[in-house]
Structures are given as structure tokens and as C-alpha cells.
Backbone as JSON Lines, residues from 0, in Angstrom:
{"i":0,"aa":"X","n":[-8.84,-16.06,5.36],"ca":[-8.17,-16.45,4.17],"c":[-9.15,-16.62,3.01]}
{"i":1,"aa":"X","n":[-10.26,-17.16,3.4],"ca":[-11.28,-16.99,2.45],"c":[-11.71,-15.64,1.6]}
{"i":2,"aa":"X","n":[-12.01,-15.09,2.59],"ca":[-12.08,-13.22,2.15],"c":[-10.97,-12.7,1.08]}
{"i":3,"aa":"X","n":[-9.91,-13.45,1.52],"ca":[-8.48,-12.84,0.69],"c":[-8.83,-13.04,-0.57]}
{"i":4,"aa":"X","n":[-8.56,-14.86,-0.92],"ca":[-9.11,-15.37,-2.19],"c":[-10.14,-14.79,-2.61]}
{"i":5,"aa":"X","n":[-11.01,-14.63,-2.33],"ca":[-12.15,-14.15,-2.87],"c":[-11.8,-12.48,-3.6]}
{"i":6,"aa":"X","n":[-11.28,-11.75,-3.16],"ca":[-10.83,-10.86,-3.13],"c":[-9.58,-10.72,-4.23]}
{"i":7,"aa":"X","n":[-9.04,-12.08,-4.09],"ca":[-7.65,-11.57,-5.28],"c":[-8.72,-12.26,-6.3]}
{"i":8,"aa":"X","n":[-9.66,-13.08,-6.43],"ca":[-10.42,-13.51,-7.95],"c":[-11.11,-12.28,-8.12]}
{"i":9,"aa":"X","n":[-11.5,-11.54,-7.91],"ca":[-12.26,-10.29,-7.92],"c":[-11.18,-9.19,-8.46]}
{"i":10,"aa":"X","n":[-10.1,-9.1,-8.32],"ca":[-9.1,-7.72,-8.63],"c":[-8.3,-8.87,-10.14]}
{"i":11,"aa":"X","n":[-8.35,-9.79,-9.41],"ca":[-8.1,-10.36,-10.93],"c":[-9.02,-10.14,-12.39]}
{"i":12,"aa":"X","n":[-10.33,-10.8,-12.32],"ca":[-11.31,-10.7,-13.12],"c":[-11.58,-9.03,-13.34]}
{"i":13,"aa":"X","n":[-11.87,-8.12,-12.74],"ca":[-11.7,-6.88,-12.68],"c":[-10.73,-6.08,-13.67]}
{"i":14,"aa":"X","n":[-8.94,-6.58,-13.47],"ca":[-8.03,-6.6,-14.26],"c":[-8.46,-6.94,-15.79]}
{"i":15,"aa":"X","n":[-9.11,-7.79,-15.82],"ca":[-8.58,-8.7,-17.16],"c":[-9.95,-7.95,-17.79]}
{"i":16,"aa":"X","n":[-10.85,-7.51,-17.4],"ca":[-12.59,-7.08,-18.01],"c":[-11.64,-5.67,-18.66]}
{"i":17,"aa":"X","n":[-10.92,-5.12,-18.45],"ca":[-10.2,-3.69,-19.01],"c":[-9.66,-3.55,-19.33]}
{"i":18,"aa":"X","n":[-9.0,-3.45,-20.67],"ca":[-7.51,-3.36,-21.45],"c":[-6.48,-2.24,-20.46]}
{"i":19,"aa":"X","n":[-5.93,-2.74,-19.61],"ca":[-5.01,-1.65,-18.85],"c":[-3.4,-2.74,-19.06]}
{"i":20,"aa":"X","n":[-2.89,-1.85,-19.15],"ca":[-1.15,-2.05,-19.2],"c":[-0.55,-2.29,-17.66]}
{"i":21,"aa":"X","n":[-1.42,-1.67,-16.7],"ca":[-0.57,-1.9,-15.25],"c":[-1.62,-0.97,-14.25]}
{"i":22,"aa":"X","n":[-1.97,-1.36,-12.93],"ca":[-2.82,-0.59,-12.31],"c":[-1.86,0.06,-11.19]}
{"i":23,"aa":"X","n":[-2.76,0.46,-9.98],"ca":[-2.5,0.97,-9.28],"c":[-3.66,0.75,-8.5]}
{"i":24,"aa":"X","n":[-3.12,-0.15,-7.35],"ca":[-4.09,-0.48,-6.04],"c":[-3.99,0.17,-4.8]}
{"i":25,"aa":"X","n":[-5.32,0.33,-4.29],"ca":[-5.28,1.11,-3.22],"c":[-6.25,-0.07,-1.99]}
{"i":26,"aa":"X","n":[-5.73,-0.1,-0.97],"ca":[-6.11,-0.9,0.32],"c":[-5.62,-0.57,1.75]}
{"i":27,"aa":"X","n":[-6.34,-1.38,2.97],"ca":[-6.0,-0.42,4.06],"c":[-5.9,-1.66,5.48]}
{"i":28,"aa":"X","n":[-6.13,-2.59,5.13],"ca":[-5.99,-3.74,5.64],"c":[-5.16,-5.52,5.84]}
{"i":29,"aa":"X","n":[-5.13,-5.91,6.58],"ca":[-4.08,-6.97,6.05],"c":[-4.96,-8.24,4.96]}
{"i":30,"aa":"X","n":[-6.3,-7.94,5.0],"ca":[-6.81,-8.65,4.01],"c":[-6.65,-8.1,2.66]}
{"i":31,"aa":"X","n":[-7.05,-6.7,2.52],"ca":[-6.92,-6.58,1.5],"c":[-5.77,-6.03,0.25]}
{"i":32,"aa":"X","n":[-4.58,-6.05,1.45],"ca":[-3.49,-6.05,0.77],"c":[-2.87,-7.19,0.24]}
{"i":33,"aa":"X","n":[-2.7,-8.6,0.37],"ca":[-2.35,-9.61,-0.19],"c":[-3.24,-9.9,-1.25]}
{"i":34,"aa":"X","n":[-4.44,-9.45,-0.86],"ca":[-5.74,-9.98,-1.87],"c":[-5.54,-9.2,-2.78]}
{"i":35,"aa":"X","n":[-5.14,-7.6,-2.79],"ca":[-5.15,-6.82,-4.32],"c":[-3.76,-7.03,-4.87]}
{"i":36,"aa":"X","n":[-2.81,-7.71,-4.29],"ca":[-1.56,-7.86,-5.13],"c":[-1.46,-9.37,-5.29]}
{"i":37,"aa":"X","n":[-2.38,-10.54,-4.8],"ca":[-2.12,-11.81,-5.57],"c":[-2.98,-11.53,-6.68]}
{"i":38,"aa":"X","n":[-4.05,-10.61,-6.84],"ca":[-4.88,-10.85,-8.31],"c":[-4.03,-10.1,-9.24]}
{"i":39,"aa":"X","n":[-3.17,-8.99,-8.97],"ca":[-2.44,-8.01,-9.74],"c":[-1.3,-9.23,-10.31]}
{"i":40,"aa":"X","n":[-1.06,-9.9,-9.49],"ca":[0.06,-10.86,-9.76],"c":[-0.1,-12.12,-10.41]}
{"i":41,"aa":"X","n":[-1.22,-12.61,-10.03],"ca":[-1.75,-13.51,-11.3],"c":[-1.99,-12.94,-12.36]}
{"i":42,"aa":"X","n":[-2.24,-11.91,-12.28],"ca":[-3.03,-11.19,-13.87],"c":[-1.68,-10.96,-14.71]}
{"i":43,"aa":"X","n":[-0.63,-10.84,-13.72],"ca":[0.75,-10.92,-14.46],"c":[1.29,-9.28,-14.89]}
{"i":44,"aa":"X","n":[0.24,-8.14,-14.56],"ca":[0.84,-6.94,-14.99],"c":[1.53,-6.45,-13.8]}
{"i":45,"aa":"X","n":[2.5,-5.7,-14.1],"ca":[2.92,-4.26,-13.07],"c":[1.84,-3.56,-12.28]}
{"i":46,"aa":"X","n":[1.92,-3.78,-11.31],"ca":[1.01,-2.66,-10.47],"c":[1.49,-1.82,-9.11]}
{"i":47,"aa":"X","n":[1.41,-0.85,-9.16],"ca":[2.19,-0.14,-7.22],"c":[0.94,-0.16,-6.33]}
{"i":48,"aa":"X","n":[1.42,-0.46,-5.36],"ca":[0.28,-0.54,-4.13],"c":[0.36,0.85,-3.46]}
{"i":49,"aa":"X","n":[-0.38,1.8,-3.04],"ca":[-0.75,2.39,-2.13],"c":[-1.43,1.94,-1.03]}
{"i":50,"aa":"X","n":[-0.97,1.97,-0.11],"ca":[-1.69,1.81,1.43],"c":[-2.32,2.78,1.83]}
{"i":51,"aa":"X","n":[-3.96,2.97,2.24],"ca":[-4.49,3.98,2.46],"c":[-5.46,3.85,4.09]}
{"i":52,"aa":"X","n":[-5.84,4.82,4.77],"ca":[-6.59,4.7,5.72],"c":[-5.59,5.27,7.12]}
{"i":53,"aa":"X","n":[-6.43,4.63,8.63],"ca":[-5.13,4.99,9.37],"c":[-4.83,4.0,9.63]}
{"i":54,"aa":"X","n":[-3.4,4.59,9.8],"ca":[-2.43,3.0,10.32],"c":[-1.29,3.37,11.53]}
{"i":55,"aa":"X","n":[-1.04,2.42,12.4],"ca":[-0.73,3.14,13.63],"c":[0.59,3.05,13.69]}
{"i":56,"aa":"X","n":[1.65,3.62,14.49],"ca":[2.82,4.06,14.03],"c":[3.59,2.92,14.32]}
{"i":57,"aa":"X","n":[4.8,2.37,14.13],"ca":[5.81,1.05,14.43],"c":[6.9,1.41,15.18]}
{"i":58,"aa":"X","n":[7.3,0.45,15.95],"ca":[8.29,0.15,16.55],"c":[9.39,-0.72,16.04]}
{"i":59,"aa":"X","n":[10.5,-0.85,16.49],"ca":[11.57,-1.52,16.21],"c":[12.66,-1.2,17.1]}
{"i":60,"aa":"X","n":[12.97,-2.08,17.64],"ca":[13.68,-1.95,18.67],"c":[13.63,-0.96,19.77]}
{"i":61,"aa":"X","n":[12.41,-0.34,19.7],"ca":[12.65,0.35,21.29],"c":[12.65,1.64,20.62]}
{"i":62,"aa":"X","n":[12.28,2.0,19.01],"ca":[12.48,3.05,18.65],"c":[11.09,2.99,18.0]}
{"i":63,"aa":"X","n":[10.88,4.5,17.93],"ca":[9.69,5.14,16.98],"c":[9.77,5.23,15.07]}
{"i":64,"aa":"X","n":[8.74,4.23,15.28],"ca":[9.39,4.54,13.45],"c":[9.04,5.72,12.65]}
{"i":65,"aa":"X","n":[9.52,7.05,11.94],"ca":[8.51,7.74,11.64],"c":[8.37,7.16,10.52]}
{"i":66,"aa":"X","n":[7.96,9.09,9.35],"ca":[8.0,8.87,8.43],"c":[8.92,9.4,7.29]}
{"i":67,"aa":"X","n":[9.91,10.19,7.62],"ca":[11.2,10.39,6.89],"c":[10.96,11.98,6.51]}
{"i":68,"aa":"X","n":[10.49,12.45,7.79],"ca":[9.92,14.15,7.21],"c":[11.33,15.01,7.37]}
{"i":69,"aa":"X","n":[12.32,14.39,7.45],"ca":[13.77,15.35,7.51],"c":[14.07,15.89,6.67]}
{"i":70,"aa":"X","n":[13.81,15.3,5.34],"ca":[14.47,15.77,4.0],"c":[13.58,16.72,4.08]}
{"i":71,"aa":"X","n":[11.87,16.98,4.29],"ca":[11.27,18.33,3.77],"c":[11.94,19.32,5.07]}
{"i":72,"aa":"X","n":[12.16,18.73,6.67],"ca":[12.57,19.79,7.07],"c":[13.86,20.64,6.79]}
{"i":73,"aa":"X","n":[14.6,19.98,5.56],"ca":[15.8,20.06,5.89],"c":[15.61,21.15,4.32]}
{"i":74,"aa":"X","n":[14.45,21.18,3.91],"ca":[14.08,22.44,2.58],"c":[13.67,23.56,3.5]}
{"i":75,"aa":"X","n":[13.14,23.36,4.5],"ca":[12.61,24.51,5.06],"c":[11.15,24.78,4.81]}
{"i":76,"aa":"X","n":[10.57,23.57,4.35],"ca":[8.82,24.0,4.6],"c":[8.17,23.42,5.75]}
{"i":77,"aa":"X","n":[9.05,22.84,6.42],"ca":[8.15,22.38,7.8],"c":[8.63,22.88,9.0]}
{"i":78,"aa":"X","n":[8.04,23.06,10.0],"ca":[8.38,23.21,11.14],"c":[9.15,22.48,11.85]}
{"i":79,"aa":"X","n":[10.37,23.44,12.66],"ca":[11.32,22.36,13.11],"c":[10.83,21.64,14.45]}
{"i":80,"aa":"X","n":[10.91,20.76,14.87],"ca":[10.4,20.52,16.05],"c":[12.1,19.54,17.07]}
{"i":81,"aa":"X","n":[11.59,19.76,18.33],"ca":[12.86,19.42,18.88],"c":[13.26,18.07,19.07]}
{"i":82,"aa":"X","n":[14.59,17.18,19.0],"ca":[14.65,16.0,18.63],"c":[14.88,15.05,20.0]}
């Protein structure tokens, strides 16, 4: 929790050193995702988070979560694979 704080005063101060209207954060961990959106959020602007790195796939109820690749298969640029 320390790391976090430390981390949202840092994306905060960071924020405020640069005349920007709204960022866009990128992180890959459970530290540093609360930490780049409490400083985005104190700083009070709009910002979208991107999640980056690997991250391993989810469950829910006994099911595979994907990632919603139907709509491109359903254009025809991906390969169909069997369900």
C-alpha cells in the first residue's frame, strides 16, 4: 500500500508539472493500477486506463473468459476455430 501511495503522488505531481487536459495511463499490475488512477483522480482530469503486459485469462463460473473476438470473426478476418 505504500508503493501505491507513493505512486499515485508521483502520477499526480507528474500530471500537474504539464499543462494536459486529460491523460492516458498505461500499467500492468495491481499496484500500479489504483496508483495511476488515484493520482489521475486527485488531479481531477479525465483519463482512460490501458492495461498492458501479460495477464492470465479469467474464469467465472466454470467458464473461460475470452476476449470478444466474434465480432472480427463474424467480418471474416480471422480464422474460424471450432466452438
Amino acid at each position: 500500500m505504500l508503493y501505491r501511495n507513493f505512486l499515485a503522488m508521483e502520477t499526480e505531481e507528474l500530471l500537474r508539472s504539464h499543462p494536459v487536459d486529460g491523460a492516458v495511463l498505461m500499467g500492468g499490475c495491481d499496484k500500479t493500477t489504483p496508483g495511476l488512477l488515484m493520482g489521475a483522480f486527485s488531479m481531477g482530469i479525465p483519463c482512460i486506463y490501458l492495461p498492458a503486459g501479460p495477464m492470465l485469462r479469467g474464469n467465472w463460473r466454470g467458464n473461460v473468459l475470452r476476449l470478444g473476438l466474434r465480432r472480427v470473426q463474424v467480418l471474416g478476418r480471422a480464422p474460424r476455430r471450432p466452438a
